[in-house]
N, C-alpha and C positions, 0 to 999 in steps of 0.2 A: 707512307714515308716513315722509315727508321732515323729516330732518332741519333746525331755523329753524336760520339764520344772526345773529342777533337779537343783542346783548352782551350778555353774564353768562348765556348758552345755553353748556354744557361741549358739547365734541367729544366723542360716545359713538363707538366702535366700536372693534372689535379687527383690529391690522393683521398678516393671517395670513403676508404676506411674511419676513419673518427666520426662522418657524416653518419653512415648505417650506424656505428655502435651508438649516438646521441640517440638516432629514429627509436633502436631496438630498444635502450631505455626507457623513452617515449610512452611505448606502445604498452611494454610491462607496466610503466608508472599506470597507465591509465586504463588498463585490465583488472587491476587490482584496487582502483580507485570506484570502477563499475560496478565491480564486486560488494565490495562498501557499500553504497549507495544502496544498491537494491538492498541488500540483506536489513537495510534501517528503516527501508520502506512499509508502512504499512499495506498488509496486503488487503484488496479488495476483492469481495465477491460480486462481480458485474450480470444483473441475468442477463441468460440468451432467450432470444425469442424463435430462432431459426424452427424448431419445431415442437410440438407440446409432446410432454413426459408423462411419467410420473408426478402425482401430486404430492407437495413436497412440503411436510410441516417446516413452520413459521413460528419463530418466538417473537413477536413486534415489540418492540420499549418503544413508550411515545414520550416524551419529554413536553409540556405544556409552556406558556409562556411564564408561569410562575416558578416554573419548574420542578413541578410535582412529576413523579414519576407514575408510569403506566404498564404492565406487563402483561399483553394478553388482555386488553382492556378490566383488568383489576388494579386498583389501587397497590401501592408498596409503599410501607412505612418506614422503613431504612434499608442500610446496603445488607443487612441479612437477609432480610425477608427477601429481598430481588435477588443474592445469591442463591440463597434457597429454592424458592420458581424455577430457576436456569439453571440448575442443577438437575433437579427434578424434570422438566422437559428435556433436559440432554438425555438423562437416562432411557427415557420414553423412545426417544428418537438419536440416533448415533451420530448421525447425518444432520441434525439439528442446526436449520439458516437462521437467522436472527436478524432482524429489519430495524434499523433504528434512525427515529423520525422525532427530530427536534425542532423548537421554533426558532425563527431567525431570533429572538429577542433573551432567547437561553444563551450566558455564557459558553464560550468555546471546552472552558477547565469544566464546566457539567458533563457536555456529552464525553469529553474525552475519559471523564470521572466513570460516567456506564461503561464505557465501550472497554476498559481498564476491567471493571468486574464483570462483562462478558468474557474476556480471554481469561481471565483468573478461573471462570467458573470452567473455562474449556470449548467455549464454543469460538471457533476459528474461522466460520463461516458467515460473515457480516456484510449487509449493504445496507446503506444511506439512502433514506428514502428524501424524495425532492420531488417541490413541480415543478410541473414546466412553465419556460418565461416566456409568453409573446412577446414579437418583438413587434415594434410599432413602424412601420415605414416612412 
């Protein structure tokens, strides 16, 4: 049915235009909000187990519940000496994963403290070591 042009005939229809340009907004707002997000994200190294490789050096920090540091099961006496180590095994290995395993009873500002002079020293390859929780039925 065509709409008459007749007087005292109302203009029916809905004008979808303002609707798409709000969506098209929308969609950019929240593209570039994505974008954001991930790039602040820290990134994680998750292993795969799908098939065995290559064996792959390991730098481990173990963090205790006193919060003495550990590197390589060697003692570290301040943040040089642990730069230094991770330094040192980066050069060794280019590829260099680094495992880092803290007690629940260690501040959050410690590990985040290491995990800070691991990227400082260069290694970008990290995963959090954890066990696993039975769950009770």
């Amino acid at each position: 049915m065509a709409a008459s042009s007749s007087e005292g005939d109302d203009i029916v229809g809905i004008n979808v235009t303002p609707l798409v340009d709000v969506v098209l907004v929308l969609l950019i707002i929240f593209m570039v909000t994505a974008k954001l997000v991930m790039s602040q994200a820290m990134p994680l190294d998750l292993p795969k187990a799908a098939s065995a490789g290559d064996a792959q050096t390991m730098f481990t920090v173990t963090i205790d519940a006193q919060g003495k540091v550990r590197a390589n099961d060697s003692a570290i006496q301040d943040d040089d000496d642990f730069v230094r180590r991770a330094r040192a095994a980066l050069r060794g290995e280019p590829d260099l994963r680094a495992v880092l395993s803290a007690s629940e009873r260690v501040p959050h500002g410690r590990v985040m403290h290491a995990l800070d002079l691991l990227r400082e020293c260069g290694i970008t390859k990290i995963a959090f070591a954890a066990e696993k929780v039975e769950h009770a039925p």
